[in-house]
Backbone as JSON Lines, residues from 0, in Angstrom:
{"i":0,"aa":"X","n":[29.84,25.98,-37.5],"ca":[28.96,27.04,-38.0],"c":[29.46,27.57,-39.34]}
{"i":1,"aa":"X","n":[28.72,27.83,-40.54],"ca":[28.95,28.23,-41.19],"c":[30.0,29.92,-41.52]}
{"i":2,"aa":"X","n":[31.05,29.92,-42.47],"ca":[31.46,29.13,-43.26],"c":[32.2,28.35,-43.1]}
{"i":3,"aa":"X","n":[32.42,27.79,-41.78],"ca":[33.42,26.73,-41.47],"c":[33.12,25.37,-42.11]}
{"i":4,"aa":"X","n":[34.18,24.45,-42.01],"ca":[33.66,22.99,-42.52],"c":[33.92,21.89,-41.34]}
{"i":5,"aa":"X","n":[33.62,20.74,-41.44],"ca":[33.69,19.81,-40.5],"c":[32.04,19.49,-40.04]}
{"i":6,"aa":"X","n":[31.85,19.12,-38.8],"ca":[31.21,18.87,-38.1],"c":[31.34,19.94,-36.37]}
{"i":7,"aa":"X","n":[30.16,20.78,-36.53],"ca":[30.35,21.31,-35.24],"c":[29.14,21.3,-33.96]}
{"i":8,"aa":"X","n":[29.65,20.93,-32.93],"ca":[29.44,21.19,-31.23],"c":[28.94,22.63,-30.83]}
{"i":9,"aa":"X","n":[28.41,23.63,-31.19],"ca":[27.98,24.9,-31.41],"c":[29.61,25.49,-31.61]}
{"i":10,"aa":"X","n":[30.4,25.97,-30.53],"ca":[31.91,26.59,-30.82],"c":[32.94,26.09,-31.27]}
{"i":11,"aa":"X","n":[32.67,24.07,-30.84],"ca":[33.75,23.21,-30.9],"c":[33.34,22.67,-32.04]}
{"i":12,"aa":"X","n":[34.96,22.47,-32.3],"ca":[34.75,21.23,-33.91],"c":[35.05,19.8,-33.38]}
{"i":13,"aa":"X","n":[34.07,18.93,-33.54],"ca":[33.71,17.39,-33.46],"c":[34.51,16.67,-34.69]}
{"i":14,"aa":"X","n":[34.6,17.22,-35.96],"ca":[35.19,16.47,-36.92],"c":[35.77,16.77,-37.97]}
{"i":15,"aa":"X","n":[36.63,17.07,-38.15],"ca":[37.55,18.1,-39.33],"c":[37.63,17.11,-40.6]}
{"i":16,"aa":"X","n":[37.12,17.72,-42.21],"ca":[36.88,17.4,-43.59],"c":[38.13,18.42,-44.08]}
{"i":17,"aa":"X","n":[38.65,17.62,-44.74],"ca":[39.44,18.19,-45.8],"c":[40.05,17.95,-47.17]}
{"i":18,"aa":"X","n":[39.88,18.57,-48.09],"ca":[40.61,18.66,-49.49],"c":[41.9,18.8,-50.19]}
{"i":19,"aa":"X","n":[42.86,18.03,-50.51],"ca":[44.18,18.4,-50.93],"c":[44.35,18.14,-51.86]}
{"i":20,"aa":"X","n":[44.44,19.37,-52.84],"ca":[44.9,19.07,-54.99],"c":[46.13,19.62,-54.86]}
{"i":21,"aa":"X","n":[46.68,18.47,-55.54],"ca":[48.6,19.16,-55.92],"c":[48.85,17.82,-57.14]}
{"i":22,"aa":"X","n":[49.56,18.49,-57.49],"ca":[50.48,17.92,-58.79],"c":[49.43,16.31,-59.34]}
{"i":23,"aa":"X","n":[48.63,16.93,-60.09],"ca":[47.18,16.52,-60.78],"c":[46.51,14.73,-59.94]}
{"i":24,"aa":"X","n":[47.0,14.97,-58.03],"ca":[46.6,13.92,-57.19],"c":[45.44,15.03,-56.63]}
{"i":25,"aa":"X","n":[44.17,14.33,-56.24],"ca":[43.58,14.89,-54.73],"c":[43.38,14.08,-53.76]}
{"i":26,"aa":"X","n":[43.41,14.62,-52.68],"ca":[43.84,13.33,-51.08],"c":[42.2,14.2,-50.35]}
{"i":27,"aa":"X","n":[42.02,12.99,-49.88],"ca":[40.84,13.69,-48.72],"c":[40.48,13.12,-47.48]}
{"i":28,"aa":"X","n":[40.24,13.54,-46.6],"ca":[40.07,12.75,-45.38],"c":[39.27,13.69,-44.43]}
{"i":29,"aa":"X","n":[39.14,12.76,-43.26],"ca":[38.41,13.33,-42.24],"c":[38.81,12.96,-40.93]}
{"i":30,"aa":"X","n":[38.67,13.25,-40.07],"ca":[39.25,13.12,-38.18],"c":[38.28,13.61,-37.22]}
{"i":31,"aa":"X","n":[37.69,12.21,-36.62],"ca":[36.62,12.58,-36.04],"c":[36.81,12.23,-34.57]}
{"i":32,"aa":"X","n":[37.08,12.92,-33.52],"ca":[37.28,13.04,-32.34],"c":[36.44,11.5,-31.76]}
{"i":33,"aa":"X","n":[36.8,11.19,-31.12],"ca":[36.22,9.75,-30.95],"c":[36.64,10.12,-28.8]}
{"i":34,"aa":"X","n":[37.75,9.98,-28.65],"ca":[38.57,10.02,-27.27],"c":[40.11,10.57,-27.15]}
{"i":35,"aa":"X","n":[39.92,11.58,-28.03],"ca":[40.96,12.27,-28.09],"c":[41.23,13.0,-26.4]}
{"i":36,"aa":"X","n":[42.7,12.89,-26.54],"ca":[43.7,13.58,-25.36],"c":[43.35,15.08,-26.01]}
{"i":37,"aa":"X","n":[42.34,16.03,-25.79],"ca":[41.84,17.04,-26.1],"c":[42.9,18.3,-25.63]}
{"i":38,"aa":"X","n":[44.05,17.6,-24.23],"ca":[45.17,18.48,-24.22],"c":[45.98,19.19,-25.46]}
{"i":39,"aa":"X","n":[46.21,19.03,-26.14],"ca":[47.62,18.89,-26.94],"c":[46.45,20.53,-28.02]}
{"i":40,"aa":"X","n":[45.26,20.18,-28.05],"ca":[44.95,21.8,-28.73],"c":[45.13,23.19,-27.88]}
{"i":41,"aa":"X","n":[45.68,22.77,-26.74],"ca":[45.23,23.67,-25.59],"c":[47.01,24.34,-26.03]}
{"i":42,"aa":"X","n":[47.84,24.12,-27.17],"ca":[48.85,24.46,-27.68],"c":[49.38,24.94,-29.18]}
{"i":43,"aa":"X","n":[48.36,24.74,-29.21],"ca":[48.11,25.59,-30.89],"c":[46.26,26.36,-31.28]}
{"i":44,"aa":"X","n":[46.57,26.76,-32.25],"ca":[45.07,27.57,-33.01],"c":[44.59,26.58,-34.29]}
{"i":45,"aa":"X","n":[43.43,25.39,-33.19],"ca":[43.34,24.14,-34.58],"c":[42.38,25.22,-35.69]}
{"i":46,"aa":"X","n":[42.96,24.44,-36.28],"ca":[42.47,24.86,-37.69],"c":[42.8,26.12,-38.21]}
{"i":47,"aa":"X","n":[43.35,26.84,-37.58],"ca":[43.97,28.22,-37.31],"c":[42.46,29.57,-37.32]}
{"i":48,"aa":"X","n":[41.55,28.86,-36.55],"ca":[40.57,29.26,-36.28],"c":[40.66,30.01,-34.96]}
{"i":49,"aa":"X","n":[40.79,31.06,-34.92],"ca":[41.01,32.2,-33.35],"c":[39.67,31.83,-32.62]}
{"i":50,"aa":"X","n":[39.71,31.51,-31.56],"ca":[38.26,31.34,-30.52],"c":[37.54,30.57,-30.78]}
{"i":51,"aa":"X","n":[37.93,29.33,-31.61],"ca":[36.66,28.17,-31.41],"c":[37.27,27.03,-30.84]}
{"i":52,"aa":"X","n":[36.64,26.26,-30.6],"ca":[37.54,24.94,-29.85],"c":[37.17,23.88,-30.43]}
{"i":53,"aa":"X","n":[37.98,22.32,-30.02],"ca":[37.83,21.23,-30.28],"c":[37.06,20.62,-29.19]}
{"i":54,"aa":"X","n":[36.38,19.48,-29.88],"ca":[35.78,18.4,-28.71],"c":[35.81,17.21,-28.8]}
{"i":55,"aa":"X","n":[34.69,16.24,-28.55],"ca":[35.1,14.98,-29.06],"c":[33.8,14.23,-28.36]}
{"i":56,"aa":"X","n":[33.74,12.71,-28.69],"ca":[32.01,12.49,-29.01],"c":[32.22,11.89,-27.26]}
{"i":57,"aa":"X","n":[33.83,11.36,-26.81],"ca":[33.75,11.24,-25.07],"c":[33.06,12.38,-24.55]}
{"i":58,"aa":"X","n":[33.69,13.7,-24.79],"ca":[33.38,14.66,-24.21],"c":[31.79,14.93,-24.04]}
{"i":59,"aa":"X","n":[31.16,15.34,-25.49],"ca":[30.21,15.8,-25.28],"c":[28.91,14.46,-24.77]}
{"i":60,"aa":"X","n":[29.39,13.15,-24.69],"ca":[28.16,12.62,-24.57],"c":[28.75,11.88,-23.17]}
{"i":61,"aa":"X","n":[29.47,12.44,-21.93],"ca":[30.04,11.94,-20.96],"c":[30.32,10.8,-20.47]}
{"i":62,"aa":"X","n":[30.75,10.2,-21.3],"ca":[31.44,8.95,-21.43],"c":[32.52,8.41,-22.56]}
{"i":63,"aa":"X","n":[33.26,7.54,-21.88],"ca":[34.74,7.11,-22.8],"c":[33.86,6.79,-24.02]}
{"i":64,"aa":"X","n":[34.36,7.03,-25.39],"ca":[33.68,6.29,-26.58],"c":[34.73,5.88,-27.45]}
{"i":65,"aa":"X","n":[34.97,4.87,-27.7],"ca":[36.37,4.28,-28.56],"c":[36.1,4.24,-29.79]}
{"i":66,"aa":"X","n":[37.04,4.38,-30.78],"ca":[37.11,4.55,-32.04],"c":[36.37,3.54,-32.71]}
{"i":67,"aa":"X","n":[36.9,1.83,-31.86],"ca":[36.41,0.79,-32.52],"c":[34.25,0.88,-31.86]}
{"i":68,"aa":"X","n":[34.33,1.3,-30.96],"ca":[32.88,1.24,-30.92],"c":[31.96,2.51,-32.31]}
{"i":69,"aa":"X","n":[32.76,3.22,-32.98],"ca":[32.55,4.2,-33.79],"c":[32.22,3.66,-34.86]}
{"i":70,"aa":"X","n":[33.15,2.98,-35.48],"ca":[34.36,2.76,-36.77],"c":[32.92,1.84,-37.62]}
{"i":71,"aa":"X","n":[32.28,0.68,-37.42],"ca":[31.28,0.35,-38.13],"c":[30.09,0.92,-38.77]}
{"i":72,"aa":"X","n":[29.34,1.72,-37.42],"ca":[28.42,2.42,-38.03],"c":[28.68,3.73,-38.75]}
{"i":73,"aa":"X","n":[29.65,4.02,-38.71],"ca":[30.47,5.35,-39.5],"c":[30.12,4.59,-40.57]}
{"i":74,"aa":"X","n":[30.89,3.46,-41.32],"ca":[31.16,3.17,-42.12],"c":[30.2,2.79,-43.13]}
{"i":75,"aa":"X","n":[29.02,2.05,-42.15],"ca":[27.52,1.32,-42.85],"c":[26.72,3.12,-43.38]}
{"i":76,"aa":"X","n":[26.92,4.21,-42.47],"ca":[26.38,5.65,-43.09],"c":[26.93,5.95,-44.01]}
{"i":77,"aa":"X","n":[28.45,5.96,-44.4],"ca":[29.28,6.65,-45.26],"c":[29.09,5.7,-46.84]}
{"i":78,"aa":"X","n":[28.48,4.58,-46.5],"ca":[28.05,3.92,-47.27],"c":[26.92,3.84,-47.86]}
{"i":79,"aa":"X","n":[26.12,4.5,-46.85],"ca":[24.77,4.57,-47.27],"c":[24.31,6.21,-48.07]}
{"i":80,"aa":"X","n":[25.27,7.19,-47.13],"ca":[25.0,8.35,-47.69],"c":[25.47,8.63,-49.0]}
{"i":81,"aa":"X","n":[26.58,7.58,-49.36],"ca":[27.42,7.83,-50.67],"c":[27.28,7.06,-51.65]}
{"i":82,"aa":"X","n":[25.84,5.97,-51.47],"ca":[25.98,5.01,-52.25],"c":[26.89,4.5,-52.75]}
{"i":83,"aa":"X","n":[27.75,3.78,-51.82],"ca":[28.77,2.91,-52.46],"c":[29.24,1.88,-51.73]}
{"i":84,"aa":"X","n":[29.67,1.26,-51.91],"ca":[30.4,-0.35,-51.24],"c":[32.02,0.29,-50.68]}
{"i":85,"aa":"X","n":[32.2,0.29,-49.46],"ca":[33.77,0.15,-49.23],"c":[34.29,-1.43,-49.28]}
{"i":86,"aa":"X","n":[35.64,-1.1,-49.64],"ca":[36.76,-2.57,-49.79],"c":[37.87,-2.03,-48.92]}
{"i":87,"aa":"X","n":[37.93,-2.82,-47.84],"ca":[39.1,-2.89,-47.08],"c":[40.45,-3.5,-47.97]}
{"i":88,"aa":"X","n":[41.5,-2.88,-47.43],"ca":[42.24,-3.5,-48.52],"c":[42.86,-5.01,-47.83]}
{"i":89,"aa":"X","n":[42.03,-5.34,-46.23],"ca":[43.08,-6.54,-45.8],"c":[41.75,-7.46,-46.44]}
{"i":90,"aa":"X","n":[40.34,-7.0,-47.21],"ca":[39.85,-8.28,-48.06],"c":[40.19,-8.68,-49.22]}
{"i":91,"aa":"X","n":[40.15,-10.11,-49.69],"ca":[40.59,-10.51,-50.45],"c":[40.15,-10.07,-51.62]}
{"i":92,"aa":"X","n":[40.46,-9.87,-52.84],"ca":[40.27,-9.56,-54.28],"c":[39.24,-8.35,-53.97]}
């Protein structure tokens, strides 16, 4: 929910986006709950967000969902939404 970022489950965050500028590099990435051991938040404040929670796409759609059943069509969207070609780096040239 706004002004938060990521991807959200109405309370829970499904997929955390983030930005890092330091010493004139920026890094960016994203972490998208796929079948996460959802224990291990039940020990900190993710995102250091008081009262919202994490989830994950097992959770909310009740069934195991593996990263590799994810990982393509992520990739064919992120491609499509961004107009651009990804290059793995294990392809050649």
């Amino acid at each position: 929910p706004p002004p938060f970022t990521g991807v959200w489950m109405g309370d829970s965050k499904l997929c955390a986006i983030g930005v890092h500028c330091g010493n004139h590099i920026t890094s960016h990435g994203l972490a998208l709950n796929c079948c996460t051991d959802l224990s291990w938040f039940e020990h900190i404040v993710p995102c250091g967000l008081e009262g919202k929670g994490v989830t994950s796409l097992s959770r909310e759609l009740g069934q195991h969902v593996a990263v590799s059943h994810v990982l393509e069509p992520f990739l064919d969207s992120f491609q499509e939404v961004f107009d651009c070609t990804l290059v793995s780096s294990e392809d050649p040239g």
